[in-house]
C-alpha positions as CSV (number, residue, x, y, z in Angstrom):
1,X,-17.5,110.5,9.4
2,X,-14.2,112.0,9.5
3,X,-13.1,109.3,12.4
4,X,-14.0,106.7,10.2
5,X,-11.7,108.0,7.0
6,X,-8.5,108.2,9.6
7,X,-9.2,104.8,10.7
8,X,-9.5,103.3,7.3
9,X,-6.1,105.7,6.6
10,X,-4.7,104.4,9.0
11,X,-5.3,100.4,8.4
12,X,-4.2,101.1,4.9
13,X,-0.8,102.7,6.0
14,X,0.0,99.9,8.8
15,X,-0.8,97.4,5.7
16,X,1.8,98.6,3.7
17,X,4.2,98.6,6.4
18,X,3.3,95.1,7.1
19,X,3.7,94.5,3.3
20,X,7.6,96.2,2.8
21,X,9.1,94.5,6.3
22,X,9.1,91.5,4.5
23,X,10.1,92.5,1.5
24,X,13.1,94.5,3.0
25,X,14.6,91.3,5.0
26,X,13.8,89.0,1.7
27,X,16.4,91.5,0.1
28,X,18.4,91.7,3.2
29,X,19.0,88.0,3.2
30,X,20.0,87.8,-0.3
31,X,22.6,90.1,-0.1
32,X,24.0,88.3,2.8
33,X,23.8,84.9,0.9
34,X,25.2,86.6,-1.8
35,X,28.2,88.4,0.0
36,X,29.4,84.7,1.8
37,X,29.1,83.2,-1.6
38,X,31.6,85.8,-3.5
39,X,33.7,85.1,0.0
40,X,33.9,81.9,-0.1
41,X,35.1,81.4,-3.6
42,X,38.0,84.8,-2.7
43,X,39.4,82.7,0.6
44,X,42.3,80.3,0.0
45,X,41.5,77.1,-0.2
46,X,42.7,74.7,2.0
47,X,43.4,71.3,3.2
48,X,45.7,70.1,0.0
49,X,48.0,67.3,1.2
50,X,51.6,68.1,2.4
51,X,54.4,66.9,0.5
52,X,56.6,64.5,1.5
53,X,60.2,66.1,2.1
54,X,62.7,63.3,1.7
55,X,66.3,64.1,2.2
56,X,68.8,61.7,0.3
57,X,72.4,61.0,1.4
58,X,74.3,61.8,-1.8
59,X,73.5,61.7,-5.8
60,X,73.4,57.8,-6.0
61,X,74.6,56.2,-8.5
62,X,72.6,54.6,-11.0
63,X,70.6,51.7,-10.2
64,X,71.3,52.1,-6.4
65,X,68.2,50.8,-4.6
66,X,68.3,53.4,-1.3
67,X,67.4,52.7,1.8
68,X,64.3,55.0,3.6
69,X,64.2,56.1,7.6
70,X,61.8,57.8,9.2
71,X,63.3,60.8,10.5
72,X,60.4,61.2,13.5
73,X,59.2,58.2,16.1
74,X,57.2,58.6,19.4
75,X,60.3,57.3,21.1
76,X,60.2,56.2,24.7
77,X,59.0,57.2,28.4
78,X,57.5,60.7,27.0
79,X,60.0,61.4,24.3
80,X,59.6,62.4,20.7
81,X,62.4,61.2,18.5
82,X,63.9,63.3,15.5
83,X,66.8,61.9,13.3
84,X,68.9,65.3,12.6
85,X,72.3,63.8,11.6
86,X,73.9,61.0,9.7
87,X,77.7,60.0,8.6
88,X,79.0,57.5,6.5
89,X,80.1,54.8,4.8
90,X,83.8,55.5,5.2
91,X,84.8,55.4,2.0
92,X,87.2,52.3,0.6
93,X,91.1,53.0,1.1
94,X,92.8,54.2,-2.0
95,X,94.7,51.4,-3.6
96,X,98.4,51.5,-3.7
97,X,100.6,52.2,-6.6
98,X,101.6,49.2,-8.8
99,X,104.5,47.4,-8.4
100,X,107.9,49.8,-9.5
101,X,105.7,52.8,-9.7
102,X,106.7,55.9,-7.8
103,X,105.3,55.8,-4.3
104,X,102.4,58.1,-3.5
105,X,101.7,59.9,-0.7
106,X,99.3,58.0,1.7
107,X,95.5,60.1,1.1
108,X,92.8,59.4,3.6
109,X,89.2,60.6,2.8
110,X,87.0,61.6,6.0
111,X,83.8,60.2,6.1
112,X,81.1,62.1,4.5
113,X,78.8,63.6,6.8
114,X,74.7,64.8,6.0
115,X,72.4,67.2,8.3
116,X,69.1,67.3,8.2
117,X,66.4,70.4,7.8
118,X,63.3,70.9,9.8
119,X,60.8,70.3,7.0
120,X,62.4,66.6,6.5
121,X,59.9,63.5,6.8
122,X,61.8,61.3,5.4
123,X,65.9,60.1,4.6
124,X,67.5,58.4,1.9
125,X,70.4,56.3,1.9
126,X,72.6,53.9,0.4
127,X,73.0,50.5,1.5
128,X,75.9,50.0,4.1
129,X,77.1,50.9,7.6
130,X,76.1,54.6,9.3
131,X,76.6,56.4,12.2
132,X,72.6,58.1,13.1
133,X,72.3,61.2,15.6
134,X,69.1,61.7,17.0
135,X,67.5,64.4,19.3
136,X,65.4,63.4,22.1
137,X,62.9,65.7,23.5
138,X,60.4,65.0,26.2
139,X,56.9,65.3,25.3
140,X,55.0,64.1,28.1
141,X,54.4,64.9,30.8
142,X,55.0,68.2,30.5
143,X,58.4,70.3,32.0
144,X,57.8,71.1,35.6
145,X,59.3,72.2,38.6
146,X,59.2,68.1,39.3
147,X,59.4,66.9,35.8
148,X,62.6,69.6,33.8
149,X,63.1,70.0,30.5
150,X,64.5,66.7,28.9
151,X,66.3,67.2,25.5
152,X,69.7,65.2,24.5
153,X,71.2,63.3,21.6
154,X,71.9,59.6,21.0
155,X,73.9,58.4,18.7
156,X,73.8,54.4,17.1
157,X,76.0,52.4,14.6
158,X,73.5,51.0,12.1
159,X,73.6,49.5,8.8
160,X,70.4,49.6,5.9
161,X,69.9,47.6,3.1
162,X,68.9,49.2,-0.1
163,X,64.6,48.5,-0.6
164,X,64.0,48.5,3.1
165,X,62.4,51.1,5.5
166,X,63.2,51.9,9.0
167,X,62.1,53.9,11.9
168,X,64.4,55.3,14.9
169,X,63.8,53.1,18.2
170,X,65.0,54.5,22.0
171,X,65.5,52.3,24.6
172,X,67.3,53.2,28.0
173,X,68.8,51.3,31.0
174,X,67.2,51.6,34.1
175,X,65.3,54.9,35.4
176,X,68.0,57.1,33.8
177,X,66.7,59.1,31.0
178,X,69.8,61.1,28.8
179,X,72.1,60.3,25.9
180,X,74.4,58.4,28.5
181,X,71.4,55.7,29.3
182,X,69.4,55.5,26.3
183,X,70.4,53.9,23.1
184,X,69.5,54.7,19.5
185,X,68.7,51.8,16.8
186,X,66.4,51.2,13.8
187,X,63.5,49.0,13.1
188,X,62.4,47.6,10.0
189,X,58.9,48.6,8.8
190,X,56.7,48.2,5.9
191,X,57.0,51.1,3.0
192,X,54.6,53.2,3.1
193,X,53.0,54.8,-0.2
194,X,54.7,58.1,-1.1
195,X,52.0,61.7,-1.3
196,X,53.9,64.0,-4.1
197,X,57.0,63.6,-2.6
198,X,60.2,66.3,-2.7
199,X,63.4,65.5,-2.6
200,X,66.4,67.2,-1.6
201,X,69.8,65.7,-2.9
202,X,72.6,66.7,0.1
203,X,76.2,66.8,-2.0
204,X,78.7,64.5,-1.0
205,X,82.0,66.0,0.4
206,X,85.0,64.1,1.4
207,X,87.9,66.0,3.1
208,X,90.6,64.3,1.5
């Protein structure tokens, strides 16, 4: 009789165990799901668009229609193109004194010259003649014992219109690959739309 009692105990007890496992990983679980909810609205969100950095080429006077360059391009034969530099227009010659005025002394104004940061995507300027720097920098294939490290600038004469966009161009003679061989010019390109852009207005400074 007394075996039969501890049996029954014993069913009853393995019942109850049987009964709280559940019960313990139903509560288990909902602290979890309730832990990587509260993390996920604490972690910073991400994935909000970059601005677009444009650099502009002097305060431009008003109504001026600027012209826009891309300041990076695939480039040629494995390298990546970055526009860093940019000079110009000369400014006009300063007029001479009227007729039986006291003569002046003859002023010349150097022309201005704009540098470009890191963040830039984009460069603003207005319509007429520049001299564009640009670094070249080998992408692909990769720097080897076979294939060095290929970095160098080129340097073009263009001239923009105000309302068109451009993108930086490489091309080189022959097999040669350096700022010697390879020349530096702009192609037109349709405007693309602008995402919140940011623009940094470089002063104008003439060395007079």
């Amino acid at each position: 009789m007394a075996r039969r009692i501890r049996r029954g105990h014993r069913r009853s007890h393995g019942a109850g165990m049987s009964r709280w496992v559940p019960a313990c990983l139903l509560a288990a679980s909902s602290v979890v799901v309730s832990f990587a909810a509260v993390a996920a609205s604490e972690a910073p969100k991400s994935g909000s668009p970059k601005p677009t950095v444009i650099y502009v080429c002097g305060e431009p006077p008003r109504g001026t229609v600027m012209a826009r360059i891309e300041v990076r391009s695939p480039g040629t034969r494995g390298h990546a193109l970055t526009v860093i530099a940019a000079s110009g227009p000369t400014p006009r010659p300063t007029p001479g004194p009227p007729p039986g005025a006291p003569p002046r002394p003859n002023v010349h104004c150097s022309t201005p010259e704009y540098s470009f940061g890191k963040d830039a995507d984009l460069i603003e300027l207005r319509p007429g003649p520049y001299r564009l720097t640009a670094k070249a920098e080998r992408l692909f294939p990769l720097p080897s014992a076979f294939t060095p490290a290929s970095v160098f600038t080129v340097d073009a004469n263009v001239t923009v219109r105000g309302g068109r966009c451009y993108a930086p161009v490489m091309t080189c003679d022959g097999d040669a690959t350096d700022g010697a061989a390879c020349h530096l010019k702009l192609k037109p390109k349709s405007c693309g739309r602008l995402r919140s852009p940011r623009r940094v207005v470089l002063q104008t400074i003439l060395a007079c």
